[in-house]
C-alpha positions in Angstrom: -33.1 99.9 56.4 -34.1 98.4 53.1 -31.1 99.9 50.5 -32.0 97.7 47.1 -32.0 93.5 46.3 -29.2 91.8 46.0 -30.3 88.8 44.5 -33.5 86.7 43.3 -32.8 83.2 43.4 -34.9 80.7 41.1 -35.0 76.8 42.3 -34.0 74.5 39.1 -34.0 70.9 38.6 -30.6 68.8 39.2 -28.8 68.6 35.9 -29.8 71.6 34.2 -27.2 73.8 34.2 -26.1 73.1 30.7 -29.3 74.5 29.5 -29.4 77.3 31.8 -25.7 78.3 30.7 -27.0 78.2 27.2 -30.2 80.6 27.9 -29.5 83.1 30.8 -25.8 83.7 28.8 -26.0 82.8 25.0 -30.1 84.0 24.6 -30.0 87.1 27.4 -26.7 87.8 27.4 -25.8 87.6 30.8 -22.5 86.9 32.6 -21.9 83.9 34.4 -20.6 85.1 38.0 -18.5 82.4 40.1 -19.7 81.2 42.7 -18.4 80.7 46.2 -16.7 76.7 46.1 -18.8 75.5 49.0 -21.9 76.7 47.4 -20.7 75.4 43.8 -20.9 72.3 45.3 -24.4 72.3 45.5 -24.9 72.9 41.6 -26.8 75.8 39.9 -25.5 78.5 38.5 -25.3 82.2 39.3 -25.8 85.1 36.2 -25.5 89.2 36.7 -26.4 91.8 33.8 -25.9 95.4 35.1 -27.7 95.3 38.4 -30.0 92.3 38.1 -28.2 89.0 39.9 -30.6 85.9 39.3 -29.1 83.1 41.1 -30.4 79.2 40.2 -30.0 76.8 42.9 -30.8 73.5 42.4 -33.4 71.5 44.4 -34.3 67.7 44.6 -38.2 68.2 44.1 -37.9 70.9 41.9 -41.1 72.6 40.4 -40.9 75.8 38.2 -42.5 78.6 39.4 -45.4 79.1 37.2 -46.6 82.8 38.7 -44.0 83.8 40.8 -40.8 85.4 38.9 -38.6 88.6 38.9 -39.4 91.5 36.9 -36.3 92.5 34.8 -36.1 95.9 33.1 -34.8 96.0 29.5 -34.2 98.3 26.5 -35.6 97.9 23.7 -38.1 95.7 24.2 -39.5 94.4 20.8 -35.8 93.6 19.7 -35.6 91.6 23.4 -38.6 89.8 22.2 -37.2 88.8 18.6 -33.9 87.7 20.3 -36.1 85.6 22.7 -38.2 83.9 20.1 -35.0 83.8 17.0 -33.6 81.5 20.3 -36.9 79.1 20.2 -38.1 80.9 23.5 -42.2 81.4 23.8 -43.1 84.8 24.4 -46.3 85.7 25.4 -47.2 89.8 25.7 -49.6 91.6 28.7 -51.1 94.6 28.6 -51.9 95.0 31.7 -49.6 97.2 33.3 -50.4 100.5 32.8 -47.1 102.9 31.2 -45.2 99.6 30.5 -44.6 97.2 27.2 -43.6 93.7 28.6 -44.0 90.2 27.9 -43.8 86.8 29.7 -41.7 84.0 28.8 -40.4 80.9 30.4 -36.4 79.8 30.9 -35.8 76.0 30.2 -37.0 74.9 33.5 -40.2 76.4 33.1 -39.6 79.1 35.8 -41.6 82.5 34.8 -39.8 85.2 33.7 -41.2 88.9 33.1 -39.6 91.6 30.9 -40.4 94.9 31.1 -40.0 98.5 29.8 -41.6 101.8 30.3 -43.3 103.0 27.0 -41.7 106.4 28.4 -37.8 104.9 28.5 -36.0 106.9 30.5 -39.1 108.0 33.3 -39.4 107.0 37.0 -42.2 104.5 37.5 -43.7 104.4 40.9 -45.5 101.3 39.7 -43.9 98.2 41.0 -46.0 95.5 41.2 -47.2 93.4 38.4 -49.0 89.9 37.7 
């Protein structure tokens, strides 16, 4: 049975992880989590913030992924925003979803990412699918 994800994973180019250090830990504050040595050795970098894991492994003929992407849930949404864009980061808003305030941006190998809040914090959403 199905309990919750573990993990999203996100392909990135060889050679970013500088950069990706930079944004998924300095610009959305999340913590870098080890990884396993035999899977270090293949490069990319792992991040966790309370239960959202985004792994980024790197692949030879990379390609960012312009429509797919993980949904993360945030507080404060505007303020997100404003720390997203103070960092340089485009953010681009969608109305879209119905009982939800979020906004698209990109991380610096162009991989989608989407942020969202309920404009209700604190309800259940049964809506789970977006874009």
């Amino acid at each position: 049975m199905i309990e919750s994800v573990d993990h999203v994973q996100l392909a990135v180019p060889p050679g970013s992880e500088e950069a990706l250090r930079a944004f998924y830990s300095g610009t959305l504050g999340m913590t870098e989590i080890p990884k396993p040595p035999v899977l270090a050795a293949r490069g990319g970098c792992w991040f966790a913030a309370g239960s959202v894991v985004l792994h980024l492994g790197v692949e030879e003929d990379f390609r960012p992924a312009a429509k797919a992407h993980p949904g993360i849930r945030v507080r404060d949404i505007a303020a997100f925003a404003r720390r997203l864009t103070d960092a340089g980061a485009s953010v681009t808003w969608d109305e879209d979803l119905p009982g939800h305030r979020r906004f698209y941006s990109c991380d610096p190998a162009g991989n989608r990412l989407e942020f969202l809040e309920p404009e209700h914090q604190g309800e259940s959403s049964d809506v789970r699918r977006s874009g």
